[in-house]
DRENDO-1510 file (C-alpha; in Angstrom, 1 decimal, always signed):
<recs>
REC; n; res; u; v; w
REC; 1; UNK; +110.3; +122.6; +51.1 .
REC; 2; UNK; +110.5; +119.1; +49.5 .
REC; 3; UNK; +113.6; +119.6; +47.6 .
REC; 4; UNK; +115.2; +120.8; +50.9 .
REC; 5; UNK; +113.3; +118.0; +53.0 .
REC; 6; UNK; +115.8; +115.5; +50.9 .
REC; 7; UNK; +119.0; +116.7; +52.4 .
REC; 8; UNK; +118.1; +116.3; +55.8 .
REC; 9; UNK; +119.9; +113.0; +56.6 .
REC; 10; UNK; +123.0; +114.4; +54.7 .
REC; 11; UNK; +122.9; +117.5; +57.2 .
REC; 12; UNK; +123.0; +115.6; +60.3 .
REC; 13; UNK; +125.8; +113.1; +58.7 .
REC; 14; UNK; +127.5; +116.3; +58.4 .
REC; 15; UNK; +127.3; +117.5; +61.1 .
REC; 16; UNK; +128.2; +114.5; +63.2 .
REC; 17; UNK; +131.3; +113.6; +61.3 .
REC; 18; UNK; +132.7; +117.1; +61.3 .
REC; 19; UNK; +131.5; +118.4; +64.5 .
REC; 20; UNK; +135.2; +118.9; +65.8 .
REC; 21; UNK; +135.9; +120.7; +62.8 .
REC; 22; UNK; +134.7; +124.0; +62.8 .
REC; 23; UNK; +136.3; +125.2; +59.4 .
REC; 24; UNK; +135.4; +121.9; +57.4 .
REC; 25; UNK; +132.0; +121.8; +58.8 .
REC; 26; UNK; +131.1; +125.5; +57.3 .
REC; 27; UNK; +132.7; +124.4; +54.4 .
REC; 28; UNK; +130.3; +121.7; +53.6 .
REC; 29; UNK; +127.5; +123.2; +55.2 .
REC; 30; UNK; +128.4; +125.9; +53.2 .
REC; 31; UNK; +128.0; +124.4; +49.9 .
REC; 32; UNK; +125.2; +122.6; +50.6 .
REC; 33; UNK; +122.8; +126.1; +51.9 .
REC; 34; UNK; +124.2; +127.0; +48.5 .
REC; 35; UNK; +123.5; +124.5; +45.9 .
REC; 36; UNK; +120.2; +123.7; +47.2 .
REC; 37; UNK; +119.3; +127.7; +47.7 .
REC; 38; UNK; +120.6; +127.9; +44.0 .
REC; 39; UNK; +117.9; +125.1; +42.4 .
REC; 40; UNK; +115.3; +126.8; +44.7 .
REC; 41; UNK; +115.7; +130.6; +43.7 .
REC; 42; UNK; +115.6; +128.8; +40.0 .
REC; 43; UNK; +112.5; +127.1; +40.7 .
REC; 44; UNK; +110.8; +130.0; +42.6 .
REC; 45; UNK; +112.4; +132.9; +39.7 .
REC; 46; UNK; +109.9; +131.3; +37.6 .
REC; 47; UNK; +106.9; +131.6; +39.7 .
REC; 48; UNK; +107.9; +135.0; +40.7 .
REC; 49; UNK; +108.5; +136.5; +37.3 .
REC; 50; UNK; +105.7; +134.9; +35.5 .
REC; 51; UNK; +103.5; +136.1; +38.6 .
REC; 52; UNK; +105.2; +139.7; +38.1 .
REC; 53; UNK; +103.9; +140.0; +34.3 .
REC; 54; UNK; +100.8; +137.6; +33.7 .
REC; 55; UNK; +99.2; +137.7; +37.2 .
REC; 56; UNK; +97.4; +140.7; +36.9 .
REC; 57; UNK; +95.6; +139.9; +33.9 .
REC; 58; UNK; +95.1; +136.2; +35.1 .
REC; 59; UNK; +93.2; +137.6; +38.2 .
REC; 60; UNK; +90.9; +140.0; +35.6 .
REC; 61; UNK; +90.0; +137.1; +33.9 .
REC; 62; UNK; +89.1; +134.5; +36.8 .
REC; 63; UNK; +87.7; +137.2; +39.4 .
REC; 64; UNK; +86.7; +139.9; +37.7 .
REC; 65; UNK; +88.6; +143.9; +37.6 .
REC; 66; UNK; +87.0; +144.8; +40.9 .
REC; 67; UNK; +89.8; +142.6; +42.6 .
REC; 68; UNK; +93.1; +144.1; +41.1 .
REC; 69; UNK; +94.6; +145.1; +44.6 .
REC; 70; UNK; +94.8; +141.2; +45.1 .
REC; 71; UNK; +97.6; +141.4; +42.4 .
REC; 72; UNK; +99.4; +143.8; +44.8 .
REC; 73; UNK; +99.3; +142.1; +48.0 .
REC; 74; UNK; +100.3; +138.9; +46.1 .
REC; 75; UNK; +103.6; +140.3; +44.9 .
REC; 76; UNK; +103.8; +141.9; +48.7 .
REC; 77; UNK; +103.7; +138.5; +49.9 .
REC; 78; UNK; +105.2; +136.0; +47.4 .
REC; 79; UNK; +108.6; +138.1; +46.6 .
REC; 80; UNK; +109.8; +138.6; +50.4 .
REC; 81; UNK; +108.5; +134.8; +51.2 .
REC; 82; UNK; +111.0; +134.1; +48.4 .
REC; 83; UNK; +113.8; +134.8; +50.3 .
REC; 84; UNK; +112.9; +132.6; +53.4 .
REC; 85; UNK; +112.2; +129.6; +50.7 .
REC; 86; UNK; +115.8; +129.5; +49.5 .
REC; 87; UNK; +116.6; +129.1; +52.5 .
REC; 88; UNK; +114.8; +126.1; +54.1 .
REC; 89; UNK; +118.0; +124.4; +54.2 .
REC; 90; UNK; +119.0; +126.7; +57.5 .
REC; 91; UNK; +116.0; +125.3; +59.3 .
REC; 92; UNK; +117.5; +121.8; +58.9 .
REC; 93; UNK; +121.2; +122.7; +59.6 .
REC; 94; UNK; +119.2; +125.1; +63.1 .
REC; 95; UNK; +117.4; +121.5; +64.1 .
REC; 96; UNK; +120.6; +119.1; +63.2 .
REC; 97; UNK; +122.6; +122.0; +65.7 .
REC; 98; UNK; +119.8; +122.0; +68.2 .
REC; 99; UNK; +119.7; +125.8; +67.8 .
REC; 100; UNK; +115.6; +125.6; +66.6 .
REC; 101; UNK; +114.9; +127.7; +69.8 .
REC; 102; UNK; +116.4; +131.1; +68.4 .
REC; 103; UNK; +114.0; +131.1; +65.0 .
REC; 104; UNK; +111.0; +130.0; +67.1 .
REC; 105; UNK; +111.4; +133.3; +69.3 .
REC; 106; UNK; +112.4; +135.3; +66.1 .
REC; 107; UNK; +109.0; +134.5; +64.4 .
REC; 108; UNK; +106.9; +134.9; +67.6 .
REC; 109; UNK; +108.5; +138.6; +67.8 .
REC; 110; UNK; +107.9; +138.9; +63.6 .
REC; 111; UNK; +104.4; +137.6; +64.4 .
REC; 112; UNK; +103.7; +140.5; +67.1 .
REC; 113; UNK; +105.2; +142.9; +64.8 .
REC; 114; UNK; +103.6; +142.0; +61.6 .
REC; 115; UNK; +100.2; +141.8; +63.5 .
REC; 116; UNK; +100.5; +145.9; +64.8 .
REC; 117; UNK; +102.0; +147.1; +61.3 .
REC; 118; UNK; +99.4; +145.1; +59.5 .
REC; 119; UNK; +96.0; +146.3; +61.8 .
REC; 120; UNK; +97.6; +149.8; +61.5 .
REC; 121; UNK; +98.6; +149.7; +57.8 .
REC; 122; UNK; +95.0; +148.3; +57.2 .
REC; 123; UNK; +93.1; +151.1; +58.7 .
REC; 124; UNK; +95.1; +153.8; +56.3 .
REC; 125; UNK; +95.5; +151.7; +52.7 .
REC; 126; UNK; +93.4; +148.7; +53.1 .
REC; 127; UNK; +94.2; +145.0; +51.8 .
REC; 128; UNK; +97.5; +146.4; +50.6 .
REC; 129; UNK; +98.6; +148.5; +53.7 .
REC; 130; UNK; +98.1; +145.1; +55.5 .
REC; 131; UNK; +100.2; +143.3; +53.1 .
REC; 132; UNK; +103.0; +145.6; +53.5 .
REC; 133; UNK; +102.8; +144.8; +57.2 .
REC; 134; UNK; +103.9; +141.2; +56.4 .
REC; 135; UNK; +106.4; +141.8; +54.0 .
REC; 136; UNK; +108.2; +144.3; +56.1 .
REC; 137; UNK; +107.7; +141.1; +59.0 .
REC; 138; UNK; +109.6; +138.8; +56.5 .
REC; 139; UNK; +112.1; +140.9; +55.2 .
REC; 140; UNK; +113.1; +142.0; +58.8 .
REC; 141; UNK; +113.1; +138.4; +59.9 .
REC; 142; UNK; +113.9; +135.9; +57.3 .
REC; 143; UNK; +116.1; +138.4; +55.4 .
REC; 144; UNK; +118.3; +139.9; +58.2 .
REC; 145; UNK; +118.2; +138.3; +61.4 .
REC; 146; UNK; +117.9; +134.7; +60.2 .
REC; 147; UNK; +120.9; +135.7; +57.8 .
REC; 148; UNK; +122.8; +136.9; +60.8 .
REC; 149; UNK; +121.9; +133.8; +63.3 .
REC; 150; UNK; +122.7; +131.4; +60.1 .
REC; 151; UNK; +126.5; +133.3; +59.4 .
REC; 152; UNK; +127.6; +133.7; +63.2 .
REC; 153; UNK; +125.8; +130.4; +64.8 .
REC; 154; UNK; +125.4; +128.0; +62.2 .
REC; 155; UNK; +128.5; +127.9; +60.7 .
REC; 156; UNK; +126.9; +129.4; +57.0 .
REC; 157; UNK; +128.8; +131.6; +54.7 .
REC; 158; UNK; +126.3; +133.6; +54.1 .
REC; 159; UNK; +127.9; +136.5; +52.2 .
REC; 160; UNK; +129.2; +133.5; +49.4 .
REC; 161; UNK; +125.3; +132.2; +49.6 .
REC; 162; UNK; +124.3; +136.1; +48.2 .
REC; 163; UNK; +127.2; +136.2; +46.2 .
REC; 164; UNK; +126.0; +132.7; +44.4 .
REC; 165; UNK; +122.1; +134.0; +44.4 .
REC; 166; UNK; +123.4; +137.6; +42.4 .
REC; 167; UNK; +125.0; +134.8; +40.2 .
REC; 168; UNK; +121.5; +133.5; +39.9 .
REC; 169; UNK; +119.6; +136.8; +39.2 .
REC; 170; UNK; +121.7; +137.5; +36.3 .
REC; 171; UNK; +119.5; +135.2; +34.4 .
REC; 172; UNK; +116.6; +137.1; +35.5 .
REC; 173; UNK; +117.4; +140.5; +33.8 .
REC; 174; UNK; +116.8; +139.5; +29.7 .
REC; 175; UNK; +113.2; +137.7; +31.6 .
REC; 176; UNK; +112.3; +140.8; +32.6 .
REC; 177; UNK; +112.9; +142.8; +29.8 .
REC; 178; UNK; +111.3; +140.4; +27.3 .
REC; 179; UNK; +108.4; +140.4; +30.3 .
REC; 180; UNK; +107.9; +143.9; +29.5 .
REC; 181; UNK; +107.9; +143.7; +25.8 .
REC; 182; UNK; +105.4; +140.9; +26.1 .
REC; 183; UNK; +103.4; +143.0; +27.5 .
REC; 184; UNK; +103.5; +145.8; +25.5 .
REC; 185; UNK; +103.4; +143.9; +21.8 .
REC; 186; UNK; +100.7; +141.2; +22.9 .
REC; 187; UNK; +98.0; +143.0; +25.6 .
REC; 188; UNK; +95.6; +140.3; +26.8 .
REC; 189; UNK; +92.2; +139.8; +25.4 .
REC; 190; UNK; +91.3; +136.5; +26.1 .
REC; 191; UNK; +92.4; +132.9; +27.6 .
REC; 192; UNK; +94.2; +132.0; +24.4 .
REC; 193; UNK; +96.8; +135.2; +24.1 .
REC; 194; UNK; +97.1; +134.6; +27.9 .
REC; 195; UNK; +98.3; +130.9; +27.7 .
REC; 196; UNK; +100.4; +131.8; +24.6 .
REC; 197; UNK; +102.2; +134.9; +26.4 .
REC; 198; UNK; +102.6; +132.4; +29.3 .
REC; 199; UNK; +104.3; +130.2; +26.9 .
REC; 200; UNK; +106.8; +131.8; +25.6 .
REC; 201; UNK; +107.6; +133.5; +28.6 .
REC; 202; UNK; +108.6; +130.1; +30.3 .
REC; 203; UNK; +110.4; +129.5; +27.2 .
REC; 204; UNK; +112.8; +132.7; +27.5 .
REC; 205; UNK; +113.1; +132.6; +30.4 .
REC; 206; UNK; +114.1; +128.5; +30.5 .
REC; 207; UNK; +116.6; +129.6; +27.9 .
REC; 208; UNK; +118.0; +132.6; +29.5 .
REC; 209; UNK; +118.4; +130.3; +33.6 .
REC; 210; UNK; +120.3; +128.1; +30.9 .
REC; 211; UNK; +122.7; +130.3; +29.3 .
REC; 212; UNK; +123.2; +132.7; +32.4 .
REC; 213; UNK; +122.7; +131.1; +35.9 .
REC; 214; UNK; +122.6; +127.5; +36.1 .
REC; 215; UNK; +126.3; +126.0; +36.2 .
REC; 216; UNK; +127.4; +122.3; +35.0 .
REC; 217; UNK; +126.0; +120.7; +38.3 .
REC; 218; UNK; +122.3; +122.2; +37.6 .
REC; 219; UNK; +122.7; +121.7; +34.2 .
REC; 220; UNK; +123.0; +118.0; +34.6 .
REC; 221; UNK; +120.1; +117.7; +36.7 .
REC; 222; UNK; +117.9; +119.3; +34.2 .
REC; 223; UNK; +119.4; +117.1; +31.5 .
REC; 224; UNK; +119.0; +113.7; +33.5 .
REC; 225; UNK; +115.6; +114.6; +34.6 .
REC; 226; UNK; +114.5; +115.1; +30.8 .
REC; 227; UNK; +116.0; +112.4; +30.2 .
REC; 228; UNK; +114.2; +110.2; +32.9 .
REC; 229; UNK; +110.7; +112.0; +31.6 .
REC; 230; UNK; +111.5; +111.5; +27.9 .
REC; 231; UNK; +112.3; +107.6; +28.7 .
REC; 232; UNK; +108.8; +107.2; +30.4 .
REC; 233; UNK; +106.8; +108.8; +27.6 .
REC; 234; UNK; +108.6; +106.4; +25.1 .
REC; 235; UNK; +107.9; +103.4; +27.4 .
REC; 236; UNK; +104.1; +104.4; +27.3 .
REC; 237; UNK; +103.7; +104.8; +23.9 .
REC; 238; UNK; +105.7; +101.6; +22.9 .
</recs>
């Protein structure tokens, strides 16, 4: 939310200078949903996927074996809340547009509907039944009809934004598999083969965002904001 909270000024310059222009409007609209969906889903793949193959064992460890169905109703909540978080930019470009109205009434409905699938998912599977209540809330809401509002009323290319997130994911795949090996070769027995497993996992998959998803703009981000951290450290120390 706060790397999207930076482009709000640019949204509404955008949408008062080209407000007569419907084609250029979407254009930069356009590019913007994307680019700052893009460094989102990047942020947020990390979270997810480190989640997806260390969070089990790190909830064993802090709360004991008796709680492994939190690690379910985690994933049921974080990976469809994903969605909606690469897309905070839309809730920007809605307010700019003055078209807020539409997503308040969609997530009072989502609200209603999550609250009877959750109470009645609850009753037959417990915590994780009521979990799947939610995510089937989010997935309807965020992930089709705020899609659909964004693409026909917000001037969005929304089928380009998916196109550039697939673009994304590809980095994903070698993640996962090596997130599966990991798993397999070094089974957790304690805090230290935890924090070492989480380790090199960031590490493959920091290498594998590099070399398969991020493109020359992202790239240069990463590098300048090394750059900025590396400068401070060697101010410190001198």
């Amino acid at each position: 939310t706060s790397i999207s909270g930076m482009f709000t000024p640019r949204i509404h310059r955008i949408i008062v200078n080209h407000e007569n222009d419907r084609k250029l409007l979407s254009a930069e609209l356009t590019e913007l949903f994307v680019k700052v969906g893009r460094i989102q889903l990047l942020t947020l793949g990390l979270i997810a996927c480190g989640f997806i193959f260390t969070g089990k064992a790190f909830i064993d460890f802090w709360a004991g074996s008796g709680y492994s169905d939190a690690y379910y109703v985690a994933l049921l909540l974080m990976i469809p809340s994903s969605v909606a978080l690469t897309q905070n930019t839309g809730i920007e470009i809605q307010r700019a547009q003055n078209r807020h109205k539409f997503r308040s009434l969609a997530y009072s409905i989502m609200a209603v509907i999550n609250l009877v699938l959750s109470i009645y998912l609850c009753k037959l599977y417990g915590a994780i039944g009521s979990a799947v209540g939610t995510a089937v809330s989010l997935i309807l809401c965020n992930g089709i009809i705020m899609n659909t509002y964004y693409h026909r009323k917000c001037n969005i290319d929304i089928p380009e934004f998916w196109k550039n997130i697939l673009s994304v994911s590809k980095g994903f795949i070698p993640v996962i598999c090596f997130g599966i090996l990991l798993n397999h070769l070094l089974p957790e027995s304690g805090w230290v083969p935890f924090l070492i497993k989480i380790a090199l996992f960031s590490a493959v998959y920091a290498a594998s965002v590099w070399l398969l998803s991020m493109n020359s703009y992202e790239k240069d981000l990463c590098r300048k904001l090394i750059g900025i951290v590396f400068h401070k450290s060697k101010g410190r120390s001198l």
